[in-house]
C-alpha positions in Angstrom: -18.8 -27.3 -3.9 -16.5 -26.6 -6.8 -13.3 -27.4 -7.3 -12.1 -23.2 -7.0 -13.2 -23.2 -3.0 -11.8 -26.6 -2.4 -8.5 -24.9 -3.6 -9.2 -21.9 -1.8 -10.0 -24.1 1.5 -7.1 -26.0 1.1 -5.1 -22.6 0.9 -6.4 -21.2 3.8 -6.0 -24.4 6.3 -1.9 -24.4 5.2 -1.4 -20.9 5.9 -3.3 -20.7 9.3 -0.9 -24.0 9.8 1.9 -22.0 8.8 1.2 -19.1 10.9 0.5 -21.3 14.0 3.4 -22.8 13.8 5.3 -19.0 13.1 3.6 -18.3 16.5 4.9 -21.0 18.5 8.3 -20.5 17.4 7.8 -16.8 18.8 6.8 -17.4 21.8 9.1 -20.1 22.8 11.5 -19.0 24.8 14.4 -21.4 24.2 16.5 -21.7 21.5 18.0 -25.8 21.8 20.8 -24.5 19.6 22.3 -22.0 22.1 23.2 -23.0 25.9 22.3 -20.3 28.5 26.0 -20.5 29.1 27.9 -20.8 26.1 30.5 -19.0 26.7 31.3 -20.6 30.0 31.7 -23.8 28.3 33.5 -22.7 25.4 36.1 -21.7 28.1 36.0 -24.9 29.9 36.2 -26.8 27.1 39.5 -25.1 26.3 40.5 -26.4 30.1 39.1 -29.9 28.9 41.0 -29.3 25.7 44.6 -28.7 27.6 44.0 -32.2 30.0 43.3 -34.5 26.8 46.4 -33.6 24.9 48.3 -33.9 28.8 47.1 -37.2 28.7 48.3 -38.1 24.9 51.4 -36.2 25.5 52.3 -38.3 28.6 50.8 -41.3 27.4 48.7 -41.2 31.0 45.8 -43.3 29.7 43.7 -45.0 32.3 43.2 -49.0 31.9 39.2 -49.4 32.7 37.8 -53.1 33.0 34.3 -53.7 33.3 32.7 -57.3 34.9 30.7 -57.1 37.9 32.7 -53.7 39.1 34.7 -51.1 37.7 38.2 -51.0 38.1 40.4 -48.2 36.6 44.4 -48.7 36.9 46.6 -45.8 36.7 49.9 -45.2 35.6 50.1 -43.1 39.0 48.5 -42.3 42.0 45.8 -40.2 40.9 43.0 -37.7 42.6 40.0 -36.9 41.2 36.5 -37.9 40.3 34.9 -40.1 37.9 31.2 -39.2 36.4 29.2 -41.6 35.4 26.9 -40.6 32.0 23.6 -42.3 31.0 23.2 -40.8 27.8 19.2 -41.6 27.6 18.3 -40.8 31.2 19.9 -37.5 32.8 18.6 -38.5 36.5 20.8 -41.9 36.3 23.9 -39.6 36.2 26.2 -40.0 39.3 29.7 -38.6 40.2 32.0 -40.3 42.4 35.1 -39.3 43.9 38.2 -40.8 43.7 41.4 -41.7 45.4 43.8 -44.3 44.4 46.1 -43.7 47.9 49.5 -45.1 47.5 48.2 -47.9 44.7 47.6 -47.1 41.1 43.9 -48.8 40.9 40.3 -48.2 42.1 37.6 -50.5 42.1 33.7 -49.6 42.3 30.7 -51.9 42.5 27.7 -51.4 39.6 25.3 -53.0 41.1 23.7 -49.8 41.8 23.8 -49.0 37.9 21.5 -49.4 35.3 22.0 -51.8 32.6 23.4 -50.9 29.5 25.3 -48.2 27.6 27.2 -45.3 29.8 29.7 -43.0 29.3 32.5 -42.3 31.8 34.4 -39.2 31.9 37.5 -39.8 34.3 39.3 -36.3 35.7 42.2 -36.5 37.7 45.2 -34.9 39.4 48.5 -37.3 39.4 52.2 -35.8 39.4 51.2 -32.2 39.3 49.4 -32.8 36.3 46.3 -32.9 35.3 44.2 -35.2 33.0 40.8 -35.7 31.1 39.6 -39.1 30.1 36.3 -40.1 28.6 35.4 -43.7 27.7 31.9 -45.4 26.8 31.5 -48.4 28.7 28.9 -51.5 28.3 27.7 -52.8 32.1 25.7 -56.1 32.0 
């Protein structure tokens, strides 16, 4: 074999890779850089937007300390719920309800958590208001 059909070899394997990869992109049906409901969230996120400043404006930020449970202090009695994000593993995600009562604290046990790196987004109802609060949190 000469070296003019090795080139034209060579040619002909990169463009069938080419076009096998133009094919797959066709066919697939989801696009990862568009949610299904974008605009749904763009309007929620103005919502989420609205509660963050609330919570700068009224300086409203939650306390959280971590050990062998969670406790969040308040500078109110606050409503809400608290979600707990494991941003490797969408099935460890949890949401819990909360309910401070006539204290400004709640406490939960994480003995039922995995280990490691979570994210916990805090939304609550205290004084007619109502706030947004995200925090990323280590539990050993």
């Amino acid at each position: 074999m000469n070296w003019g059909t090795k080139l034209v070899i060579g040619m002909v394997l990169f463009m069938s890779f080419i076009i096998t990869l133009a094919v797959l992109m066709i066919r697939s049906d989801s696009d990862d850089l568009v949610d299904v409901d974008y605009y749904e969230k763009g309007i929620e996120y103005d919502k989420d937007y609205v509660r963050k400043t609330q919570l700068i404006d009224d300086k409203a930020e939650p306390e959280i300390i971590v050990n062998d449970q969670l406790t969040i202090i308040f500078k109110s009695p606050a409503i809400g719920n608290i979600r707990f994000i494991h941003p490797s593993d969408k099935t460890k995600d949890s949401t819990i309800n909360l309910n401070t009562g006539t204290s400004n604290q709640v406490g939960f046990r994480l003995d039922s958590f995995r280990k490691g790196h979570w994210k916990v987004s805090i939304e609550w109802k205290s004084n007619g208001k109502s706030y947004m609060y995200d925090k990323n949190i280590v539990i050993n």
